[in-house]
Backbone as CSV, one residue per row, in Angstrom:
resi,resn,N_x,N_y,N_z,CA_x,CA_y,CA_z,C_x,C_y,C_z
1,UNK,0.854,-1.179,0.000,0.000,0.000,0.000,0.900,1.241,0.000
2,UNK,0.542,1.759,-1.120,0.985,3.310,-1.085,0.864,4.247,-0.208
3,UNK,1.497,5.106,0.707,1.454,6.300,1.675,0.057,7.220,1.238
4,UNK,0.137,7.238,-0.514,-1.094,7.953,-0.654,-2.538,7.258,-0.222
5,UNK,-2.276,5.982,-0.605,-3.684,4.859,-0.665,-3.794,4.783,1.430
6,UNK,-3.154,4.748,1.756,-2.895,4.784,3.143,-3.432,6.098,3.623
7,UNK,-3.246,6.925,3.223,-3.333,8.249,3.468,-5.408,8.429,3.247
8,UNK,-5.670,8.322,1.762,-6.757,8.359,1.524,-7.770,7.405,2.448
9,UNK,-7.032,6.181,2.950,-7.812,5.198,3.678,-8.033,5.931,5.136
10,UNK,-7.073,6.000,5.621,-7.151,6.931,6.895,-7.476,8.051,6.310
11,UNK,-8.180,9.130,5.872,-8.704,9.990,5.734,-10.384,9.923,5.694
12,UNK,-10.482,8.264,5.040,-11.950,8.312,4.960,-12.300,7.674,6.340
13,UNK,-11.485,6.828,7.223,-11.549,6.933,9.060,-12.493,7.945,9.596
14,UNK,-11.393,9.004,9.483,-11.384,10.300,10.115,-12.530,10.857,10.166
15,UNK,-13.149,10.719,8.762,-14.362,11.524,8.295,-15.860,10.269,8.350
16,UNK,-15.993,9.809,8.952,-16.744,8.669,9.304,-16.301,8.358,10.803
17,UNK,-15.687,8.778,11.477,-15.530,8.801,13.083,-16.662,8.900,13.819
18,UNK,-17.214,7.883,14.533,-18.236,8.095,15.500,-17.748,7.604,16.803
19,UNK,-18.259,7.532,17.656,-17.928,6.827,19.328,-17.425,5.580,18.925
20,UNK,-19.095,4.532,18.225,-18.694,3.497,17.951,-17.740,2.616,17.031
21,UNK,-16.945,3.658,16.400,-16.410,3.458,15.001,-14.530,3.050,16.328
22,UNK,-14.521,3.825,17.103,-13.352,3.831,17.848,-12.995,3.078,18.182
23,UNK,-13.392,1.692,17.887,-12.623,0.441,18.410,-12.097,0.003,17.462
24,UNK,-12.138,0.344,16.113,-11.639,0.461,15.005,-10.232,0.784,14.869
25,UNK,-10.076,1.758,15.864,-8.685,2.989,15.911,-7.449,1.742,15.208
26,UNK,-7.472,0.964,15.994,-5.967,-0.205,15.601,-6.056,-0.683,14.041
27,UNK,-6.844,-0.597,13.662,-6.917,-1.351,12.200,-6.092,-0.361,11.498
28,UNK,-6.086,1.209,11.290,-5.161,2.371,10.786,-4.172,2.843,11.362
29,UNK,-3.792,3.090,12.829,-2.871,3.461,13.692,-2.306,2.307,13.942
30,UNK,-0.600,2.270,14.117,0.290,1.504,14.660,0.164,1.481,16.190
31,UNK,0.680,0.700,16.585,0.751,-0.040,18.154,1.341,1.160,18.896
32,UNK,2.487,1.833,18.979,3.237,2.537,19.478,2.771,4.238,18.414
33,UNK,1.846,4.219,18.170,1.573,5.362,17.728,1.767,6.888,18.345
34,UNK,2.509,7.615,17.537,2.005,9.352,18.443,0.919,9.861,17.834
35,UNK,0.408,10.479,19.165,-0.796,11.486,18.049,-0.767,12.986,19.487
36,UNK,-0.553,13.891,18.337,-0.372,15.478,19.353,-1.244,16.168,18.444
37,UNK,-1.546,17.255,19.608,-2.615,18.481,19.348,-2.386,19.378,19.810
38,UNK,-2.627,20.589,20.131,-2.503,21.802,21.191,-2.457,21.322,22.210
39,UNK,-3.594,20.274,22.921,-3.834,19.607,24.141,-3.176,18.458,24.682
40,UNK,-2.990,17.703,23.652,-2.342,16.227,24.217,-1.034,16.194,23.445
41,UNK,-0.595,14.877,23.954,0.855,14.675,22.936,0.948,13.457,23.805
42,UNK,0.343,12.602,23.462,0.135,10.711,23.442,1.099,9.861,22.942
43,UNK,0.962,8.557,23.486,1.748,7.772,22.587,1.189,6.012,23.062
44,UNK,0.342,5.926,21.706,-0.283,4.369,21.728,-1.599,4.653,21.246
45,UNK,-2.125,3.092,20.965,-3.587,3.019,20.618,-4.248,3.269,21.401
46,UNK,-4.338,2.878,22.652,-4.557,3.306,23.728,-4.690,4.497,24.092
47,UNK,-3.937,5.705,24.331,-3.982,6.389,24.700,-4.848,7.480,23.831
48,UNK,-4.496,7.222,22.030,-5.321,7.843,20.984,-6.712,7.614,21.064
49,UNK,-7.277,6.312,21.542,-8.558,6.252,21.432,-9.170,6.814,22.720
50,UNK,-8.501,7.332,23.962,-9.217,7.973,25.009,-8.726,9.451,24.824
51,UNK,-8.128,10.258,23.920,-8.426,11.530,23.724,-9.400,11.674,22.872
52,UNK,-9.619,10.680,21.512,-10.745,10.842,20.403,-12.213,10.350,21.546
53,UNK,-12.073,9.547,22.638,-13.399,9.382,23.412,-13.524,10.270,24.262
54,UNK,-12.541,11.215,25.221,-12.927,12.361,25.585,-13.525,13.918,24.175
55,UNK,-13.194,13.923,23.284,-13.747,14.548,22.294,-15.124,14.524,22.139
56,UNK,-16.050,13.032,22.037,-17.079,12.907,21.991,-17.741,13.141,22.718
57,UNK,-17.273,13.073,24.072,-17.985,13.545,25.474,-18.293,15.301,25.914
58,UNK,-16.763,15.830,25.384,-17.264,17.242,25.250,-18.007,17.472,23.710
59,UNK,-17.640,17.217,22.562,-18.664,17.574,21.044,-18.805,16.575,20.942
60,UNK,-20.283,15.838,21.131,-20.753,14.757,20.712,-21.071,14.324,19.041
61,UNK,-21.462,15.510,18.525,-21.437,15.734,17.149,-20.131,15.689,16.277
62,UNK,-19.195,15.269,16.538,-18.079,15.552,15.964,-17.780,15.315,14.475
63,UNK,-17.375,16.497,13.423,-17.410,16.198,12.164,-16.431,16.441,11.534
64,UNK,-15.633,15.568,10.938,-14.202,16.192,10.468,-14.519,15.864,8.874
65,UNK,-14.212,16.999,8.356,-14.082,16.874,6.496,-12.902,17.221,5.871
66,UNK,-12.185,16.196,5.669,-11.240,16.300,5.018,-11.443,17.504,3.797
67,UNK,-10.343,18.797,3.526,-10.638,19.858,2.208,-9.663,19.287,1.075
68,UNK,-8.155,18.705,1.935,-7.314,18.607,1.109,-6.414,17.655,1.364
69,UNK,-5.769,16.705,0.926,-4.630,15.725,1.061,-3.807,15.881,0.134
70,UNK,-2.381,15.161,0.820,-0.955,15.136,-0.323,-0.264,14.289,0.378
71,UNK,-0.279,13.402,0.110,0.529,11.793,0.447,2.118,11.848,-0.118
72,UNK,2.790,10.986,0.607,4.217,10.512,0.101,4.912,11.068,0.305
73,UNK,6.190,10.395,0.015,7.381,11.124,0.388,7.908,10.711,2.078
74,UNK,8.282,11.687,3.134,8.923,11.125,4.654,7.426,11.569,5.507
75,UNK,6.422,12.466,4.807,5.026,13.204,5.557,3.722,13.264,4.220
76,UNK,2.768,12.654,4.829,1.763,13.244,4.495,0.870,14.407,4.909
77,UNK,-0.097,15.085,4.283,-0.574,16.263,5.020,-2.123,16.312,4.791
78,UNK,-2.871,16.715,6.099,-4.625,16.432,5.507,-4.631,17.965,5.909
79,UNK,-5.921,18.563,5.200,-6.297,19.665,5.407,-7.269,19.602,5.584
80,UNK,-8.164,19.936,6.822,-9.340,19.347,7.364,-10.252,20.726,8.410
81,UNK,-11.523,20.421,7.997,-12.593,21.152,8.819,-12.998,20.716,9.443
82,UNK,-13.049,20.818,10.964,-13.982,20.393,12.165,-15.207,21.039,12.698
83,UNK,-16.028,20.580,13.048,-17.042,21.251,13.679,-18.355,20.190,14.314
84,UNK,-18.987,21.109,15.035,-19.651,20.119,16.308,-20.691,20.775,17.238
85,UNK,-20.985,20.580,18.487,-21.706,21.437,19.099,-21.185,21.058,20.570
86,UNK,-20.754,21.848,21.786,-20.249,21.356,22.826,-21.457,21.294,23.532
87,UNK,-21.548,20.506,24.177,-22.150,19.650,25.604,-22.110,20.379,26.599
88,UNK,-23.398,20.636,27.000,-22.992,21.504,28.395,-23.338,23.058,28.119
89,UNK,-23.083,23.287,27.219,-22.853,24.729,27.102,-23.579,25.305,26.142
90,UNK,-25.048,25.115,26.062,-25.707,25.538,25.459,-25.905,25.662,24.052
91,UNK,-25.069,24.175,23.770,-24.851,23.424,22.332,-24.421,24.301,21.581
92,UNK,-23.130,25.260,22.001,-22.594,26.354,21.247,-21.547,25.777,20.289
93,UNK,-21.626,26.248,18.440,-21.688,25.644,17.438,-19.708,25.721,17.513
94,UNK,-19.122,25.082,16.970,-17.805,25.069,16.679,-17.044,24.568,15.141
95,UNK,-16.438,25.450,14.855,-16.028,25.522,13.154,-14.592,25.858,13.247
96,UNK,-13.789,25.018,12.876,-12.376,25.992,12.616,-11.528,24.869,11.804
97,UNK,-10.561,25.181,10.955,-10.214,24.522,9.984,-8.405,24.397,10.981
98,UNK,-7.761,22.847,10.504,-6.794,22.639,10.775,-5.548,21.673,9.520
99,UNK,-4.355,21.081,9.995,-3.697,20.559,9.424,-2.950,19.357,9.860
100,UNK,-3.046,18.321,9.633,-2.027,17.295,10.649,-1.236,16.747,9.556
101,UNK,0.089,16.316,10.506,1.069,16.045,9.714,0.679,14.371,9.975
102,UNK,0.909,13.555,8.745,1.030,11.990,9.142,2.116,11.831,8.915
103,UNK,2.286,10.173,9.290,3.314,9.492,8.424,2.803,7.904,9.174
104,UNK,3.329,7.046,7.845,2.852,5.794,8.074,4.412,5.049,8.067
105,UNK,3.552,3.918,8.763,4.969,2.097,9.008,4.449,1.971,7.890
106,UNK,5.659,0.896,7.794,5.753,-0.020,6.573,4.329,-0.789,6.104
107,UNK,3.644,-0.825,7.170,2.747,-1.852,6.978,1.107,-0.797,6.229
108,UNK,1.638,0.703,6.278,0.244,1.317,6.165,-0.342,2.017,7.464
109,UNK,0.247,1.518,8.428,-0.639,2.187,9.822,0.331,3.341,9.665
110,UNK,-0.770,4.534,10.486,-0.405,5.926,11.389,0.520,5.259,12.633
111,UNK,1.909,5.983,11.989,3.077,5.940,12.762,2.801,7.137,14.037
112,UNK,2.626,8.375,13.186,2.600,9.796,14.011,1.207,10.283,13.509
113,UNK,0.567,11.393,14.229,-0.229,12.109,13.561,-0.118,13.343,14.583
114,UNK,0.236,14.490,13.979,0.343,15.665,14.249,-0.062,16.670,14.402
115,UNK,-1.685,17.131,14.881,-2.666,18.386,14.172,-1.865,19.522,14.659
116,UNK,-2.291,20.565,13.964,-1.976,21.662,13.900,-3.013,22.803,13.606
117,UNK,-3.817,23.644,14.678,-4.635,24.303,15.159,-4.701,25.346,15.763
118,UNK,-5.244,26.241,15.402,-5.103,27.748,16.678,-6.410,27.234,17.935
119,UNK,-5.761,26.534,18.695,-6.478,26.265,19.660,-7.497,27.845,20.479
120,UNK,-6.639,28.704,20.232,-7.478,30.074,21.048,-8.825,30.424,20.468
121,UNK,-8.575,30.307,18.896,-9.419,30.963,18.013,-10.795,29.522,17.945
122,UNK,-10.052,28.778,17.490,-10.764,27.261,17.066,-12.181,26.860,18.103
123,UNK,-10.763,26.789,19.576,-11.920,26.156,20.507,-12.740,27.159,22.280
124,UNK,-11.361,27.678,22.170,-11.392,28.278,23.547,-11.857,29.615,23.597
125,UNK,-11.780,30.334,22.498,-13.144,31.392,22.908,-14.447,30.879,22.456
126,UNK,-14.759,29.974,22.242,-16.007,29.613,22.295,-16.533,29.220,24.016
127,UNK,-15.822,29.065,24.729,-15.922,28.949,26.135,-16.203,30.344,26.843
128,UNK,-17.726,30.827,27.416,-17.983,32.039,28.091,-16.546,32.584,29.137
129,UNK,-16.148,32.191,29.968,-15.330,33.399,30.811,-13.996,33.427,29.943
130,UNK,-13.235,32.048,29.774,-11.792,31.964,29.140,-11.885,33.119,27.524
131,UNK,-13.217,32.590,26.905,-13.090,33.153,25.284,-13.218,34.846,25.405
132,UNK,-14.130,35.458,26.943,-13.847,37.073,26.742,-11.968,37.594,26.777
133,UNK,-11.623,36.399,27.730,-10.119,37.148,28.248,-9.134,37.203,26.945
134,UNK,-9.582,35.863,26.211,-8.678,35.146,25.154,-9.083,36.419,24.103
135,UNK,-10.215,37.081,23.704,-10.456,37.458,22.763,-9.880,39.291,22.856
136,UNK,-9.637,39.597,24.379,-9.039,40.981,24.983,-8.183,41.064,24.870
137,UNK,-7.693,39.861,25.291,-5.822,39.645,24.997,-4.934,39.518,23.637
138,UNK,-6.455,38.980,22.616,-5.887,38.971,21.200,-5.868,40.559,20.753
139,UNK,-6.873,41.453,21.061,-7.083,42.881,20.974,-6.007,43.494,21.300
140,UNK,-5.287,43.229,22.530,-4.653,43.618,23.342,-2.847,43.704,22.614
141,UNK,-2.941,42.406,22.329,-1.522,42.290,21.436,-1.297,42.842,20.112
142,UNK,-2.532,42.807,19.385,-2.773,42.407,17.537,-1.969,43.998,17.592
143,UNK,-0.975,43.238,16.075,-0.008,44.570,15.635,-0.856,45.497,14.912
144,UNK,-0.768,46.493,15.081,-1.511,47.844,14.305,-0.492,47.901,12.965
145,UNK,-1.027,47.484,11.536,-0.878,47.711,10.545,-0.860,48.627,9.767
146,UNK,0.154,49.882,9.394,0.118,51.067,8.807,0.559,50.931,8.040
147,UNK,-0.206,51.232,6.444,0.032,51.036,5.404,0.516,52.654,5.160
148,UNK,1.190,52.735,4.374,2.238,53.752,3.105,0.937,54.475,2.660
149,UNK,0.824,55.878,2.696,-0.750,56.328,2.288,-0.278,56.060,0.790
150,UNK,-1.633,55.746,-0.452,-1.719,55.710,-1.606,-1.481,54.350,-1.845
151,UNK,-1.421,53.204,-0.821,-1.237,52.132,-0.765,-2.501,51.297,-0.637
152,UNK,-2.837,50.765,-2.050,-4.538,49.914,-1.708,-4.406,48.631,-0.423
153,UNK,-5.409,49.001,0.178,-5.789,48.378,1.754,-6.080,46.848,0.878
C-alpha cells in the first residue's frame, strides 16, 4: 500500500468517526503510535482512542471533512474542517479549519499524527469566561498595521 492509498484510507476513518467506530482505531494506527494536538501529545492506541473518546464527550457531534490531502514522500498532510456542538454549554456551534502532519509504518498504519490548530481561536473562545479574556488579549496584542498612504488596503 501506497502512503497515498494509506493516506486516503485513513482519511476516509477520520471523516466517518463516530464513538462506535473507535474500536476500530488499531486497524489504521500503529501499536506505538504518536498522536499530538494543542492539548495532548500521546503515545499508543490506547492512549489515541481515550483523547478521540474524551472529544465525543465534550462535542458529541463531531465532524471532520477532510478539504485537502498530499501523500508521500517522509510526511503526508490532511487539510481538514472540524465542527460540532459542545455539551454543556448551550450546544454552542464550533467551526475551525486545521492541518495534521502523518506518516505511516511499513505496513500502512499511522506511525505519528500531528494536528496543527489555533487552539485560542478554534476552541477556547467559544468557552464564556476563558473566550472574553482570550479574545481581549488577542485585541490587546494584535499589531496595528500602517500602510504607506496611496497604498490599496
Amino acid at each position: 500500500m501506497t502512503d497515498a492509498d494509506a493516506l486516503a484510507r485513513y482519511a476516509g476513518y477520520l471523516e466517518g468517526l463516530t464513538p462506535a467506530r473507535l474500536a476500530e482505531l488499531d486497524q489504521y494506527v500503529a501499536p506505538q503510535v504518536r498522536f499530538a494536538d494543542p492539548f495532548h501529545d500521546v503515545t499508543g492506541v490506547a492512549a489515541m482512542r481515550a483523547v478521540f473518546a474524551a472529544m465525543f464527550e465534550t462535542i458529541p457531534d463531531v465532524r471532520f471533512e477532510v478539504l485537502a490531502s498530499v501523500g508521500g514522500g517522509t510526511a503526508s498532510f490532511l487539510h481538514w474542517r472540524f465542527s460540532g456542538h459542545l455539551a454543556g454549554l448551550g450546544g454552542r456551534a464550533i467551526l475551525f479549519e486545521g492541518t495534521s502532519v502523518i506518516r505511516f509504518d511499513d505496513h500502512g498504519r499511522v506511525s505519528e499524527h500531528l494536528d496543527y490548530w489555533d487552539s485560542s481561536g478554534g476552541l477556547l473562545q467559544r468557552f464564556p469566561l476563558i473566550g472574553s479574556v482570550l479574545r481581549w488579549l488577542r485585541r490587546r496584542v494584535a499589531a496595528t498595521v500602517r500602510l504607506p498612504s496611496g497604498t490599496p488596503g
